[in-house]
C-alpha positions as YAML, in Angstrom:
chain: A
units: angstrom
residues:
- id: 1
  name: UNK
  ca: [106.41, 66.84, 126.63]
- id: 2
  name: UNK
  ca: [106.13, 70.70, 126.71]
- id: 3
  name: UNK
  ca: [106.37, 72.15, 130.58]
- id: 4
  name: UNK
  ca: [103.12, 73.63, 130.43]
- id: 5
  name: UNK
  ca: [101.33, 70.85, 129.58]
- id: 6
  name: UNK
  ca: [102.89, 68.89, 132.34]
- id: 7
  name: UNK
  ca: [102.04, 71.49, 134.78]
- id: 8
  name: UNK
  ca: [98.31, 71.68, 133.58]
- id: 9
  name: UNK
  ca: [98.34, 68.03, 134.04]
- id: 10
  name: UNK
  ca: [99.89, 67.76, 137.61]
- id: 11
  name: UNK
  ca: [96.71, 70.49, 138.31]
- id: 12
  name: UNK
  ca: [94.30, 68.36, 136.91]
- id: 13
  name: UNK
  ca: [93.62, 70.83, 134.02]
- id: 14
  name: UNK
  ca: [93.03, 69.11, 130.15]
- id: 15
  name: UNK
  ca: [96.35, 70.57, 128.08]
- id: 16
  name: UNK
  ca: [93.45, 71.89, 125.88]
- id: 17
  name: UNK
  ca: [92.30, 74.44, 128.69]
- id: 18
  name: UNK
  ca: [95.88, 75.80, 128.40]
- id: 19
  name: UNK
  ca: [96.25, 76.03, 125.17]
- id: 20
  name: UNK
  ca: [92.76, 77.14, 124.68]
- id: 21
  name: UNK
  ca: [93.91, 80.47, 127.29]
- id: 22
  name: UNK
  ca: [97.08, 81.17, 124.84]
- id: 23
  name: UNK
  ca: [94.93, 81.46, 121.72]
- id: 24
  name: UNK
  ca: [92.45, 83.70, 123.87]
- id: 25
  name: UNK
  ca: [95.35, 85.82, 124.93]
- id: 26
  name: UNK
  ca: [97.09, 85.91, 121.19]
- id: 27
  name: UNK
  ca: [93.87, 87.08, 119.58]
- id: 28
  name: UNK
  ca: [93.08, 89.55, 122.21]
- id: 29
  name: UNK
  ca: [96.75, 91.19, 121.83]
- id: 30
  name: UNK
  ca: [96.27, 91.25, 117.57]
- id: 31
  name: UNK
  ca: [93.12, 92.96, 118.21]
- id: 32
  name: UNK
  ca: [94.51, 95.29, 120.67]
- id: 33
  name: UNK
  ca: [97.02, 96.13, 117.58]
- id: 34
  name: UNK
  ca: [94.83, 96.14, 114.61]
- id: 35
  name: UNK
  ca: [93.11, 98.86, 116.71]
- id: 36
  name: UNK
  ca: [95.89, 100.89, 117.18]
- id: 37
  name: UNK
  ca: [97.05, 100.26, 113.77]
- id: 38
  name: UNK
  ca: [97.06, 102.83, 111.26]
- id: 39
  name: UNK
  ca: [93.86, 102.57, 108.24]
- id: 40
  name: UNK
  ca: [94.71, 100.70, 105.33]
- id: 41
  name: UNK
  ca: [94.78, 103.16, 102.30]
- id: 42
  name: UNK
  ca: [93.77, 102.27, 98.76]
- id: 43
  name: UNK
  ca: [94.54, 104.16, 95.80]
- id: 44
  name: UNK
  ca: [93.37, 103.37, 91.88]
- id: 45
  name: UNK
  ca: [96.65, 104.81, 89.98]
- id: 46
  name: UNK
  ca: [95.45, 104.16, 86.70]
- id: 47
  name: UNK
  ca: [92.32, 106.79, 87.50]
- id: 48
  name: UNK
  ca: [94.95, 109.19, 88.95]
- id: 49
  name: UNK
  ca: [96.71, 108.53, 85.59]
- id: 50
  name: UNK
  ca: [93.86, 108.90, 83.35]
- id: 51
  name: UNK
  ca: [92.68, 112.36, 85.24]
- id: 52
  name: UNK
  ca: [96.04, 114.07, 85.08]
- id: 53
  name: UNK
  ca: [96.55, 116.85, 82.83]
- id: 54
  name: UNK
  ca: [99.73, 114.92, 82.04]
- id: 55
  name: UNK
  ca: [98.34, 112.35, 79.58]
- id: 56
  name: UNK
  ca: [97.56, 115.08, 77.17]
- id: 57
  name: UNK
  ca: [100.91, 116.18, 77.42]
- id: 58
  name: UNK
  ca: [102.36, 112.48, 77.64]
- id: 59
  name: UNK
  ca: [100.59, 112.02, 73.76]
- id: 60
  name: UNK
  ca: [101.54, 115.73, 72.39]
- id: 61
  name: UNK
  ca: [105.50, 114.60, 73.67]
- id: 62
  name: UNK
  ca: [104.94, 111.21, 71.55]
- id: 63
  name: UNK
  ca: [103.22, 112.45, 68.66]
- id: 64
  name: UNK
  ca: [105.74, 114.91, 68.19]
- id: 65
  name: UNK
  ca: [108.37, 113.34, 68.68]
- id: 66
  name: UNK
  ca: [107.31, 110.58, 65.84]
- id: 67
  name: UNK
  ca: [105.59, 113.57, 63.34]
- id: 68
  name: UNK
  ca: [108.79, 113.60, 61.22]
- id: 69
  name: UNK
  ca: [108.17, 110.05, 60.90]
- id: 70
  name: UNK
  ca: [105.16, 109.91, 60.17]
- id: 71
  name: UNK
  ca: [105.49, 112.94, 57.70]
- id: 72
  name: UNK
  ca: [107.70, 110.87, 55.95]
- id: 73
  name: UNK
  ca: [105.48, 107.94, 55.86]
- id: 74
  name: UNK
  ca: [102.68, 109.91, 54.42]
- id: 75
  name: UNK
  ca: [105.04, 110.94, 51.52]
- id: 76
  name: UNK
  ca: [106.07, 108.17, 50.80]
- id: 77
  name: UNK
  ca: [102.51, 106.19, 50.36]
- id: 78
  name: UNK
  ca: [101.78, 109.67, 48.21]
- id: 79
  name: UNK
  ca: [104.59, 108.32, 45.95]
- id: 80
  name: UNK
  ca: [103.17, 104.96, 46.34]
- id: 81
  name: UNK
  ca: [99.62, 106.31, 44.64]
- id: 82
  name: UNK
  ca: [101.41, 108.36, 42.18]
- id: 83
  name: UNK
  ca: [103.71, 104.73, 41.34]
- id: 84
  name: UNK
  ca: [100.02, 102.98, 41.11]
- id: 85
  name: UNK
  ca: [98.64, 105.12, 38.48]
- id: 86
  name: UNK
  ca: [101.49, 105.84, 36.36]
- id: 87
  name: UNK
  ca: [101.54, 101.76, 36.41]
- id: 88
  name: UNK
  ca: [97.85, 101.35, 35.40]
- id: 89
  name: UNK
  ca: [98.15, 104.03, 33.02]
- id: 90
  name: UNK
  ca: [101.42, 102.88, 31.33]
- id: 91
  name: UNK
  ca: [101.88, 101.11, 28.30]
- id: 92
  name: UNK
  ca: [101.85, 97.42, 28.12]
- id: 93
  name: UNK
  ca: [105.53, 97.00, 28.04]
- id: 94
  name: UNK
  ca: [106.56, 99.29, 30.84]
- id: 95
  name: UNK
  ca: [103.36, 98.13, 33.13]
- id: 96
  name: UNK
  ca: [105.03, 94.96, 34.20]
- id: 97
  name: UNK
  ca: [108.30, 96.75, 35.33]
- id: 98
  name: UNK
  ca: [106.12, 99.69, 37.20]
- id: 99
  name: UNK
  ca: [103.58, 96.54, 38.82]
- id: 100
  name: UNK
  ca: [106.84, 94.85, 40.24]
- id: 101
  name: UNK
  ca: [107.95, 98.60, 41.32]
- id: 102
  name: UNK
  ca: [104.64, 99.22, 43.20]
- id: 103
  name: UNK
  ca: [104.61, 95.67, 44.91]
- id: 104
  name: UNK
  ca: [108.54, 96.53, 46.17]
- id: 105
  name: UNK
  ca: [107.32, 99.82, 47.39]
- id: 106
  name: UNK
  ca: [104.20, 98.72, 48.97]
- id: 107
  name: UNK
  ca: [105.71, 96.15, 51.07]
- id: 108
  name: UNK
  ca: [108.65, 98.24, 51.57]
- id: 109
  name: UNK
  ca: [105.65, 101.04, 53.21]
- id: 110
  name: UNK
  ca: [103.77, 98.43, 54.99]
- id: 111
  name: UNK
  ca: [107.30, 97.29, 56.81]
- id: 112
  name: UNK
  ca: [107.95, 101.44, 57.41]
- id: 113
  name: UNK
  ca: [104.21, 101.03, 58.72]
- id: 114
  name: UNK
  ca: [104.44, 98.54, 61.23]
- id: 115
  name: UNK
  ca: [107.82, 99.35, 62.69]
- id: 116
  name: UNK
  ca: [106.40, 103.40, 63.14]
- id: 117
  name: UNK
  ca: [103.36, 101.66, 64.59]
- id: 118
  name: UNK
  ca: [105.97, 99.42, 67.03]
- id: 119
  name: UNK
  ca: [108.01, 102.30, 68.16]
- id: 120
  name: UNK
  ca: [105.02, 104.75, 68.88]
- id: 121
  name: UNK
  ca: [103.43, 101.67, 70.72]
- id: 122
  name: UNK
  ca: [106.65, 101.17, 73.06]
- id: 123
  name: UNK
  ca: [107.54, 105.13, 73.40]
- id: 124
  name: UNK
  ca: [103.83, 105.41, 74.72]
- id: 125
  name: UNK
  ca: [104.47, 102.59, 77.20]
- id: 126
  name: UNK
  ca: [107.39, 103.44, 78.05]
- id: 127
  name: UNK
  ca: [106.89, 107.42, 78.97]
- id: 128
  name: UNK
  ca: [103.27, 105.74, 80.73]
- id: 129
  name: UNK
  ca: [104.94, 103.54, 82.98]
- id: 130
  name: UNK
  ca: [107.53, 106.42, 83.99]
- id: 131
  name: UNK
  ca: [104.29, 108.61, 84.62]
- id: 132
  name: UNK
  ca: [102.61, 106.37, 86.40]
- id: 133
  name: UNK
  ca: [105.76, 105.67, 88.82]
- id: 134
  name: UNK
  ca: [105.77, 109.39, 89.13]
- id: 135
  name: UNK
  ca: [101.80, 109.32, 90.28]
- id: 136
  name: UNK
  ca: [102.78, 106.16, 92.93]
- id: 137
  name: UNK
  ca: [105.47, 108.68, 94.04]
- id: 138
  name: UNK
  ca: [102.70, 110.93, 94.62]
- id: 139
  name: UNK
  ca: [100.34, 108.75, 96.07]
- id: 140
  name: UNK
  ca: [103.31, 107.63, 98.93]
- id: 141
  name: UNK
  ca: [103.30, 111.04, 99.73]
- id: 142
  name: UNK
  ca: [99.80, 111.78, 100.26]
- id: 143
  name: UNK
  ca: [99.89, 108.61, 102.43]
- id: 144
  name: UNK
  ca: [102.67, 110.08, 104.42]
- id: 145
  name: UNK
  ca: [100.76, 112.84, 104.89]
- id: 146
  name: UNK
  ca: [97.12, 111.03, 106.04]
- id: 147
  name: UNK
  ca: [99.43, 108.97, 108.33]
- id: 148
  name: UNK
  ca: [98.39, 105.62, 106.76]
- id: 149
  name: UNK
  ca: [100.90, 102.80, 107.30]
- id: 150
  name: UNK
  ca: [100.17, 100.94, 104.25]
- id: 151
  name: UNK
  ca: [99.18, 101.79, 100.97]
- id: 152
  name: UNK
  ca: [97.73, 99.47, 98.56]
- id: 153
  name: UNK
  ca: [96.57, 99.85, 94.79]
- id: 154
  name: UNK
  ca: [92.96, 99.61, 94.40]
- id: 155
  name: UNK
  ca: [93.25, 97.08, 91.85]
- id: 156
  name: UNK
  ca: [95.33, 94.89, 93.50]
- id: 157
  name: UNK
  ca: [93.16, 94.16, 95.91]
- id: 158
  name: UNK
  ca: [90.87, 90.91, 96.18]
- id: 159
  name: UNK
  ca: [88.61, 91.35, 99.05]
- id: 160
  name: UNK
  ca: [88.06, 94.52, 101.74]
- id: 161
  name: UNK
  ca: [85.44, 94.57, 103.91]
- id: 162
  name: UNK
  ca: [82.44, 96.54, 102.54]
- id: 163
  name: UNK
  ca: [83.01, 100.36, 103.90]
- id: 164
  name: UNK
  ca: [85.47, 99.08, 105.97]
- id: 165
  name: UNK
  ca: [86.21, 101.97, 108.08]
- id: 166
  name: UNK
  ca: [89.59, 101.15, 108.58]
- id: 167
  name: UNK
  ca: [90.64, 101.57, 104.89]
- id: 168
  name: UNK
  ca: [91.06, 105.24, 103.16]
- id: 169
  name: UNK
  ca: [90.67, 105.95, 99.65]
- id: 170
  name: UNK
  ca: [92.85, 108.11, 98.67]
- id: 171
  name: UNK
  ca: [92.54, 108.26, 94.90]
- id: 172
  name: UNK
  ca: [90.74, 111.59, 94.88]
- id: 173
  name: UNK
  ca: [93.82, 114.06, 97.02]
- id: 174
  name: UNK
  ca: [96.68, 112.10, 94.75]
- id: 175
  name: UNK
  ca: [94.46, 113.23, 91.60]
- id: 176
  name: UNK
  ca: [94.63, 116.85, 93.50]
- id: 177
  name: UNK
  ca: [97.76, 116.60, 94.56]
- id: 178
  name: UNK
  ca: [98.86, 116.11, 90.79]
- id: 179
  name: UNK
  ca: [96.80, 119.03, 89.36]
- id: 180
  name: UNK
  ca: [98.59, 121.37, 92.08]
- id: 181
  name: UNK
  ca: [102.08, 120.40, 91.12]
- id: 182
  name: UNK
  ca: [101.09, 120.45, 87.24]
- id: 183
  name: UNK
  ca: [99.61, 123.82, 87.95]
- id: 184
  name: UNK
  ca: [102.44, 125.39, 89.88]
- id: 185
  name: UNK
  ca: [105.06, 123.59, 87.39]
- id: 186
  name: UNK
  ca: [106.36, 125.87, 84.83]
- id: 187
  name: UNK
  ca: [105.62, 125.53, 81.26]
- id: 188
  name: UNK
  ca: [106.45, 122.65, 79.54]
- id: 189
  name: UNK
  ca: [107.78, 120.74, 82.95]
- id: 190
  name: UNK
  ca: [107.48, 117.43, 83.69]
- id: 191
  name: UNK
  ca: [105.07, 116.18, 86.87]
- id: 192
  name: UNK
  ca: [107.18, 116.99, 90.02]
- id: 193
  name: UNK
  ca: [108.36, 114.03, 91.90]
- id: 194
  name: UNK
  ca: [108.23, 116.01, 95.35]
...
């Protein structure tokens, strides 16, 4: 048996009344702290994302980096039209070698298709998700800066208290933040990380 308990009993005091006093004194010391505490701040990356001036230049990077491809591409189903109608327009005895010609290419085109599609698709991810762990970088900052202890991303969160004063949304200085350093960023730079 716990000393405290045995000692409340020797008084004449139920164990409850003892414990009951802890729990009074634990709650009153986590309030005492969750006053003191820093405010919780939230932060919605994906609008800071969307709102940079960055994005733009995140789809001008990836589009020209795949134009060559896709130049190529374009040429090639050209051809592939030009293949078609010298087919249909062929005599009888070349048509069938010009058909089997023009189904080769056009699967060939469609495979050239998808994999373009593919690699545009993961470039596009991949430079996002570098962004977007440049904007957190950002965001820690700003929350250096307000003082907040904690930092949490607006989506991830299930439940707040409505206009819970003790939580700071801080969506709107990162999106500032990020148009200062794009502004004062030379030509052609990437977001600053600091």
């Amino acid at each position: 048996m716990n000393g405290r308990f045995r000692e409340s009993l020797e008084r004449g005091l139920p164990p409850c009344a003892t414990l009951s006093v802890c729990l009074g004194l634990i709650l009153v010391s986590v309030a005492a702290r969750a006053a003191d505490a820093s405010p919780v701040g939230v932060v919605d990356l994906e609008q800071a994302f969307q709102r940079s001036p960055a994005v733009m230049a995140l789809a001008v990077r990836v589009g020209a980096e795949f134009e060559p491809r896709r130049r190529a591409l374009n040429q090639r189903i050209a051809g592939l039209a030009r293949l078609r109608d010298r087919a249909q327009a062929a005599p009888a005895d070349e048509r069938v070698e010009l058909e089997e010609r023009v189904r080769a290419e056009a699967l060939a085109v469609a495979g050239v298709q998808a994999k373009l599609r593919r690699d545009m698709e993961a470039a596009q991810k991949e430079y996002g998700e570098e962004f977007m762990a440049r904007v957190a970088e950002v965001a820690a900052d700003v929350a250096r800066e307000k003082g907040l202890s904690i930092l949490v991303r607006k989506g991830g969160v299930l439940w707040t208290r409505p206009a819970d004063p003790a939580s700071v949304d801080i969506t709107e200085d990162v999106i500032r933040t990020i148009l200062l350093k794009v502004e004062q960023a030379p030509s052609g730079a990437s977001l600053p990380t600091h």
